[in-house]
C-alpha positions as CSV (number, residue, x, y, z in Angstrom):
1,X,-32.3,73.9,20.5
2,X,-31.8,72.7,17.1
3,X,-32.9,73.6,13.6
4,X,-34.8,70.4,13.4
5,X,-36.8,70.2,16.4
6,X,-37.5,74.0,16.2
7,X,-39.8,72.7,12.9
8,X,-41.8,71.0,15.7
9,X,-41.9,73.1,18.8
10,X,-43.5,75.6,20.1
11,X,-43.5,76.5,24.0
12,X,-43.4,75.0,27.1
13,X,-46.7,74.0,28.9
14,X,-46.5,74.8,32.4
15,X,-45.9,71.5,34.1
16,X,-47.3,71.1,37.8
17,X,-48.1,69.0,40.9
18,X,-50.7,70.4,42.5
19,X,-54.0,70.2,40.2
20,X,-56.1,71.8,43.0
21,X,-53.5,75.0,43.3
22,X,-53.8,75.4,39.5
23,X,-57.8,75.3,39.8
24,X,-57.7,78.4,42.0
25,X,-55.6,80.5,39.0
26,X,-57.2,79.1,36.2
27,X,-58.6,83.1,36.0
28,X,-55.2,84.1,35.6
29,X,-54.8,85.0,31.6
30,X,-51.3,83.6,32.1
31,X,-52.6,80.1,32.9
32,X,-55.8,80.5,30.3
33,X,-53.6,81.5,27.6
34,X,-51.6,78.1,28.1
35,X,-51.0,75.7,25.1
36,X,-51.5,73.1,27.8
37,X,-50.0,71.9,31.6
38,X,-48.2,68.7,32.3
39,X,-49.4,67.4,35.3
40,X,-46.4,65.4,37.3
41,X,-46.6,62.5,40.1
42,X,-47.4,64.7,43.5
43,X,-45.2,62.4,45.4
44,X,-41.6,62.6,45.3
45,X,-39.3,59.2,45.2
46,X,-42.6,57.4,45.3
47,X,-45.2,55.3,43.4
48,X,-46.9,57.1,40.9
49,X,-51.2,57.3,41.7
50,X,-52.7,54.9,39.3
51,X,-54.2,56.7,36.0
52,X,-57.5,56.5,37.9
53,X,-56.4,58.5,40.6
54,X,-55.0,61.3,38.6
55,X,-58.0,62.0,36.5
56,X,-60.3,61.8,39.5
57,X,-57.8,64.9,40.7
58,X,-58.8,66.7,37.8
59,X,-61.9,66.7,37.5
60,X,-62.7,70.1,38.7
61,X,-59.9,71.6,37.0
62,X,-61.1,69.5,33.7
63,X,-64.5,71.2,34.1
64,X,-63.1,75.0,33.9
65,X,-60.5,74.6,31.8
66,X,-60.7,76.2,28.2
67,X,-61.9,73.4,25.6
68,X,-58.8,74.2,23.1
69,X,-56.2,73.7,26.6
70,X,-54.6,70.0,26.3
71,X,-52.7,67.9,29.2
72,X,-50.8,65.5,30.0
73,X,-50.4,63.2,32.9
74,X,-47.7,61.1,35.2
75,X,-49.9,57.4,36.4
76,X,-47.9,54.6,37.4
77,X,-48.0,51.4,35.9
78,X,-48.4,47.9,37.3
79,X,-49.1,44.3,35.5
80,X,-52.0,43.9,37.5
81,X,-53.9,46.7,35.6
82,X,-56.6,46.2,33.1
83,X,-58.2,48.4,30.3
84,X,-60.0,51.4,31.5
85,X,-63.8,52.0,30.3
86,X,-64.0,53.3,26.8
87,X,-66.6,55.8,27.5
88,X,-64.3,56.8,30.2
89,X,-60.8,57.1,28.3
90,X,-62.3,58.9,25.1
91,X,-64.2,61.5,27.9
92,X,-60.6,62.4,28.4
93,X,-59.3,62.4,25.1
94,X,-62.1,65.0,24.3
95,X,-61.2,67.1,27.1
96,X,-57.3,67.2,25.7
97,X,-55.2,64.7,27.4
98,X,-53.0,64.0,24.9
99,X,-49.9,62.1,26.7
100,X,-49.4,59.7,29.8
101,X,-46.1,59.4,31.3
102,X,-46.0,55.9,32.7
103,X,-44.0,54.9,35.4
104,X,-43.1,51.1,35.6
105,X,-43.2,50.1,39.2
106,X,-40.4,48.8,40.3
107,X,-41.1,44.8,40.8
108,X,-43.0,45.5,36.6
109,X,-43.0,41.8,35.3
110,X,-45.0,42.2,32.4
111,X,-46.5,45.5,30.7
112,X,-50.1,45.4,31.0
113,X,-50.6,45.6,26.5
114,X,-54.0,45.9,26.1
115,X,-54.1,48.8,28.3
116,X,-51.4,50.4,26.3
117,X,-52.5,49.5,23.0
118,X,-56.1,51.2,24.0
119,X,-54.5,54.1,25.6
120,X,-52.5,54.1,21.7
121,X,-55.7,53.4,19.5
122,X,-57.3,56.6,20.8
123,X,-54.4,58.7,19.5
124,X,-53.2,59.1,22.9
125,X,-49.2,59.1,23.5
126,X,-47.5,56.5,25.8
127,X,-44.1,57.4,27.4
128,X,-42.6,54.7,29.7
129,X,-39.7,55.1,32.6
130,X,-38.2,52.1,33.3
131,X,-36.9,52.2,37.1
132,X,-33.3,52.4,37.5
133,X,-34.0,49.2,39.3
134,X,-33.9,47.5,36.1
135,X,-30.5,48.0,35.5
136,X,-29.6,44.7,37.3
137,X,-31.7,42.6,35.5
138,X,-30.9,40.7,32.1
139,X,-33.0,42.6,29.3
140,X,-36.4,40.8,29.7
141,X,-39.8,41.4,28.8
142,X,-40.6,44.3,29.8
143,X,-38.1,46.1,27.9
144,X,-38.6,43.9,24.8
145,X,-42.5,44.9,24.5
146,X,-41.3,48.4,25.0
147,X,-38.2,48.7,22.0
148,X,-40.6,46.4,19.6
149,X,-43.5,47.9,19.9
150,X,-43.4,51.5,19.1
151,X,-46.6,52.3,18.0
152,X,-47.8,51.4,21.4
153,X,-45.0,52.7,23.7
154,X,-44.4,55.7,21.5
155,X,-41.3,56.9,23.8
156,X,-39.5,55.5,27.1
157,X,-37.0,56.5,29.6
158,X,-33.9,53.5,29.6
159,X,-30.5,55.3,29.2
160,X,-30.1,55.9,32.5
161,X,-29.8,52.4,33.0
162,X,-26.8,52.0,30.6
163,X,-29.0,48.5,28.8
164,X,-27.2,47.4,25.7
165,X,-30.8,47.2,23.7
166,X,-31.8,48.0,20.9
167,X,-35.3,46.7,19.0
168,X,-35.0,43.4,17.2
169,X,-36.5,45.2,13.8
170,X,-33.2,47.5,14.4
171,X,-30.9,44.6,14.6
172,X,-32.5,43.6,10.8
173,X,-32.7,46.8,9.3
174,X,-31.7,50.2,11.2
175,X,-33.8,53.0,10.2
176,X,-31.9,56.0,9.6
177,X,-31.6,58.9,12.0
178,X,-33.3,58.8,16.0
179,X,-37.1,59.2,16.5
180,X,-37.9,63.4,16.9
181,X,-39.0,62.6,20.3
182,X,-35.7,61.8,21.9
183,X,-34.8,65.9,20.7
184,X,-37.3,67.0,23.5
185,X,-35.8,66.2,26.7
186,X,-39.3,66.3,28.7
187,X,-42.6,65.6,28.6
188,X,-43.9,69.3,28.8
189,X,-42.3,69.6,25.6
190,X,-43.1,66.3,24.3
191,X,-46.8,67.7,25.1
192,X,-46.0,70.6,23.0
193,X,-45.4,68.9,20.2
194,X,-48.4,66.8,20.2
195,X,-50.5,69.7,20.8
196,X,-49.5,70.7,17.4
197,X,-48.9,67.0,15.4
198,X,-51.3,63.6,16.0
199,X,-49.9,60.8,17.8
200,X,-49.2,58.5,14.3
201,X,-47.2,61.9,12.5
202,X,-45.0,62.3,15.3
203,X,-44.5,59.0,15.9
204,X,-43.1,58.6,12.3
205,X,-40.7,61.6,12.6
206,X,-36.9,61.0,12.9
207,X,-33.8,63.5,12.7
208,X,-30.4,63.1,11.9
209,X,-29.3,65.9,13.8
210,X,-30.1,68.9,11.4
211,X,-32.8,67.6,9.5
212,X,-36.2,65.6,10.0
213,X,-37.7,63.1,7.9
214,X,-41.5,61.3,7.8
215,X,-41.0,57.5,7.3
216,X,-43.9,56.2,4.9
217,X,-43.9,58.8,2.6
218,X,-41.9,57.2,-0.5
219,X,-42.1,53.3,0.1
220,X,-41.1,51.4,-3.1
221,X,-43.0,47.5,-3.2
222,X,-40.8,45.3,-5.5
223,X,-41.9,41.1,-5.9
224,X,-39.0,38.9,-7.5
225,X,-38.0,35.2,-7.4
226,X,-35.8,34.9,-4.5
227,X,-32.7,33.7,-6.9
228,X,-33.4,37.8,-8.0
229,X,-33.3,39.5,-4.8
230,X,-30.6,42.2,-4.5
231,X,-27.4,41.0,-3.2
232,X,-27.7,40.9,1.3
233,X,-31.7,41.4,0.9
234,X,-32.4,37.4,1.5
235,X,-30.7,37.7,4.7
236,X,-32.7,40.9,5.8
237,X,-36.0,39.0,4.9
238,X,-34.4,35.9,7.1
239,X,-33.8,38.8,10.2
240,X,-37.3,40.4,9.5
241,X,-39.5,37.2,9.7
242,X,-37.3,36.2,13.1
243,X,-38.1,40.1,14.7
244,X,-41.7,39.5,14.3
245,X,-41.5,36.4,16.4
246,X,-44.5,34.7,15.3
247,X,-43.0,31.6,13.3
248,X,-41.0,28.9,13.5
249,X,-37.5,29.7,12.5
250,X,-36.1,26.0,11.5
251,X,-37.5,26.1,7.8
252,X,-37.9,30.1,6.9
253,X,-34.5,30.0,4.9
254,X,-34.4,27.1,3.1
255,X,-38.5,28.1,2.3
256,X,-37.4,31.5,1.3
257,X,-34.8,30.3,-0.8
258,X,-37.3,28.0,-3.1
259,X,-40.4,30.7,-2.5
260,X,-42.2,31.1,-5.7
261,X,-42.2,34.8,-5.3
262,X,-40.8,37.0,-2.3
263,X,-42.9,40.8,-2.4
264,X,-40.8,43.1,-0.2
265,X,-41.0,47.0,0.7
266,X,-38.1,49.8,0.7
267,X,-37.8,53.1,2.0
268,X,-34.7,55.3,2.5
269,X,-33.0,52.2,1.7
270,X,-34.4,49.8,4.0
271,X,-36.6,46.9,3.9
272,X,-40.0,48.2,6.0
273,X,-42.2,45.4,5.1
274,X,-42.0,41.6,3.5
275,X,-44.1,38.8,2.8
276,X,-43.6,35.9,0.7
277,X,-45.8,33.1,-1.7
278,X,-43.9,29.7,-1.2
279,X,-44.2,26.1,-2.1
280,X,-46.0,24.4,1.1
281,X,-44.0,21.4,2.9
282,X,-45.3,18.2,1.6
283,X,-45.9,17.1,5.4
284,X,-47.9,20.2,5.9
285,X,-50.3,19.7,3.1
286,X,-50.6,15.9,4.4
287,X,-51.5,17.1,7.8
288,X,-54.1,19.6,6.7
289,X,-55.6,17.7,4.1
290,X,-56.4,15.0,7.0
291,X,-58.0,17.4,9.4
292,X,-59.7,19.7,6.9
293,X,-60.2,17.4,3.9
294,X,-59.0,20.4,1.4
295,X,-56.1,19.1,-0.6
296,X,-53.3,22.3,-1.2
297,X,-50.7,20.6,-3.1
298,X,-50.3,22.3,-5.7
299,X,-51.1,25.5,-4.0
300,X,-48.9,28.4,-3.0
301,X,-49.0,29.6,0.6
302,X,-48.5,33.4,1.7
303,X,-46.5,33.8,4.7
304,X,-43.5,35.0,6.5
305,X,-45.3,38.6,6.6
306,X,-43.4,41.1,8.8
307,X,-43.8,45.0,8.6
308,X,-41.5,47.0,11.1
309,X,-44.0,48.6,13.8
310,X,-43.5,52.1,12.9
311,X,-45.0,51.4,9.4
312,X,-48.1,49.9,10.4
313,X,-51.2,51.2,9.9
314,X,-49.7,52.4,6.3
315,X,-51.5,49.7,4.0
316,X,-47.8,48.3,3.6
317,X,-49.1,44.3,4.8
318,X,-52.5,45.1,2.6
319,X,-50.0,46.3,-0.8
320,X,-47.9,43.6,-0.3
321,X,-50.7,40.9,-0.2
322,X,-52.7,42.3,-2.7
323,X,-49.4,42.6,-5.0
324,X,-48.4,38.6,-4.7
325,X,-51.8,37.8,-5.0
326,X,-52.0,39.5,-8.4
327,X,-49.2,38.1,-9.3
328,X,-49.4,34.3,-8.5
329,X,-50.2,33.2,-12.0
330,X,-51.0,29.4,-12.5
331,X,-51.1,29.0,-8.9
332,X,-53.8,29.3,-6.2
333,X,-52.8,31.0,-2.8
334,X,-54.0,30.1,0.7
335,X,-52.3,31.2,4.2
336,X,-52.9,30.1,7.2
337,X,-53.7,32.5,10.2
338,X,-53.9,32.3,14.4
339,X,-57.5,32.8,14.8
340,X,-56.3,35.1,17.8
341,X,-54.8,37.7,15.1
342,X,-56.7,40.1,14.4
343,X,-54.7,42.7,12.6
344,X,-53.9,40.1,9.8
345,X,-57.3,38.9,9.9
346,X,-58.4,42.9,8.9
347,X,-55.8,42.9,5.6
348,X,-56.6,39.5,4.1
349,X,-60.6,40.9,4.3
350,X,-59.4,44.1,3.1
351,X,-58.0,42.5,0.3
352,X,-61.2,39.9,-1.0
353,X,-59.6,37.2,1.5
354,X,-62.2,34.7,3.1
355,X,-61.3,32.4,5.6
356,X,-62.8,28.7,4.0
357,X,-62.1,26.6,7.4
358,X,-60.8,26.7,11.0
359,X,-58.6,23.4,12.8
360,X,-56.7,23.0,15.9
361,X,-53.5,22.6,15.8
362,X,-51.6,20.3,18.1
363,X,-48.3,21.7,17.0
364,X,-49.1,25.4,17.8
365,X,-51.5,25.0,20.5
366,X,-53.9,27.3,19.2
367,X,-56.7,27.5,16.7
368,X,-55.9,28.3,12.9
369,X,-57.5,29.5,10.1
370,X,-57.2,28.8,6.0
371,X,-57.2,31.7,4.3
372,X,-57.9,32.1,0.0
373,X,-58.5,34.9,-2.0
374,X,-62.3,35.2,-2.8
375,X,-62.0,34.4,-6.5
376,X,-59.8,31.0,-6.3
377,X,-62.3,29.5,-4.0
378,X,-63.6,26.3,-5.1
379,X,-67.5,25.1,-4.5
380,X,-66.1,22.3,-2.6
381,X,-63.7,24.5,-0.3
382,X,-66.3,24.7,2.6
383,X,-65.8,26.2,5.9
384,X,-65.5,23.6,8.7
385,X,-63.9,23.3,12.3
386,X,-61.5,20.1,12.6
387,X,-58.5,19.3,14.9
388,X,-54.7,18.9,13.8
């Protein structure tokens, strides 16, 4: 084993099959002095039980196990499954599980997300196979969700199928070394880790094969004209704001190159994070002055925000707003945000942003909202709900 995951291991848990065999030892002091017990699918070469299934197999062993013993379990996964109750899920956090190994069944369309992303938000790991199956298949959705979103799918089985793919933040800026995971080889040891280390540390841990290093813990924040950027860094901005997949790219460069001020973050040498204040398209500022009635020429708009997954949750959006904002001088700022995005919804409020009207856009399909800071807003800026 080397140097560098030893800084992060332990032991084995025992890993099993047969939840009802272990119940009857459980007053062994081999099996109650266990850092924990991986739990794998009881059938061999086919589908995994639903995650449903496998805690209802627990449940006597859950209610004699010792309080400090944690678990982790195998539970297939389908598009066809929703969120599990709350209540329910943070029962079994409390009781230890700290890791489901999902397995994607084979005709797996579409990962079910907000089952993931609550699975993730209770600081519970997610570890995905992907089916050999796969391997004839063009890289599609399933495996895109799964390389850009790693603080959801915090680890995944693909090598076996030999897919050229890589996660589109990677393509704009490689971080350096692999994530600490890929060290462990299985998920009783991946178990043992996060018996010792919370989903979001481990998750931020990567090696270079001797040494291991915690992304977030030295980010520089920098904000410059773009015509000051350091030589190659427009370019990663350009990549970044395409990765995040939420824009339309036929404007970003030539809007990037006449921004009023580009605020970007670095760590290890890479840009993490980016966001931008720049001079609104006249036809824009036509368009929403019709449906809203607010003229923004003149203004400033933030946008082209894109932080690289594994540095969210860090305050690296929130720094990077509040430093343009501060920084906007004769200008007033406004951004425009999808009603239906929460996340950036939570930073602008976080950092004195109000939201001073609402409209439909035609051009989107979706609802917007007009965002300013709380101190440039104007008596007549008035929320209202109109079409565009």
């Amino acid at each position: 084993m080397s140097s560098c995951i030893e800084q992060i291991y332990t032991r084995d848990p025992f890993a099993c099959k047969d939840p009802d065999a272990l119940f009857r030892h459980l007053d062994q002091q081999e099996y109650r002095d266990a850092a924990g017990f991986f739990f794998q699918a009881a059938a061999s070469g086919g589908p995994a039980p639903d995650v449903l299934s496998c805690m209802a197999r627990l449940s006597r062993w859950l209610a004699e196990k010792p309080v400090s013993m944690v678990f982790g379990i195998t539970a297939g996964l389908d598009s066809s499954q929703k969120p599990v109750g709350k209540n329910q899920l943070a029962g079994w956090r409390e009781n230890g599980l700290k890791l489901i190994h999902w397995q994607c069944a084979p005709h797996l369309a579409k990962i079910p997300d907000q089952l993931l992303w609550q699975v993730s938000r209770l600081g519970i790991w997610n570890h995905v196979t992907v089916p050999a199956s796969f391997a004839d298949r063009p890289v599609g959705p399933v495996v895109k969700f799964i390389m850009d979103n790693p603080h959801i799918v915090h680890s995944y089985d693909i090598s076996e199928n030999d897919m050229p793919v890589a996660s589109a933040y990677d393509m704009a800026a490689p971080l350096p070394g692999r994530p600490a995971w890929e060290l462990l080889g299985n998920s009783a040891r991946l178990l043992a880790c996060l018996a010792r280390f919370p989903v979001d540390h481990l998750i931020r841990l990567r090696h270079n094969g001797t040494d291991l290093l915690t992304l977030g813990r030295d980010i520089a924040y920098y904000f410059t004209p773009p015509a000051d950027l350091p030589k190659g860094y427009l370019d990663t901005v350009c990549a970044m704001v395409a990765a995040g997949g939420s824009v339309d790219l036929a404007h970003v460069r030539s809007n990037l190159e006449k921004a009023y001020l580009i605020g970007y973050a670095v760590e290890n040498g890479v840009l993490v994070g980016n966001s931008c204040l720049k001079h609104p398209r006249k036809a824009l500022t036509d368009r929403l002055k019709t449906a809203t009635g607010v003229d923004f020429s003149g203004f400033v708009e933030r946008g082209y925000t894109s932080v690289r997954p594994e540095y969210r949750a860090l305050g690296v959006g929130r720094k990077l707003l509040e430093g343009l904002t501060g920084r906007a001088g004769k200008y007033r700022v406004f951004s425009i945000i999808d009603e239906d995005n929460l996340a950036t919804q939570k930073i602008a409020l976080q950092n004195n942003t109000r939201k001073i009207t609402t409209y439909f856009s035609e051009k989107a399909g979706k609802h917007m909202g007009i965002w300013m800071p709380a101190h440039m807003i104007s008596p007549l800026e008035t929320p209202k709900d109109t079409s565009l």
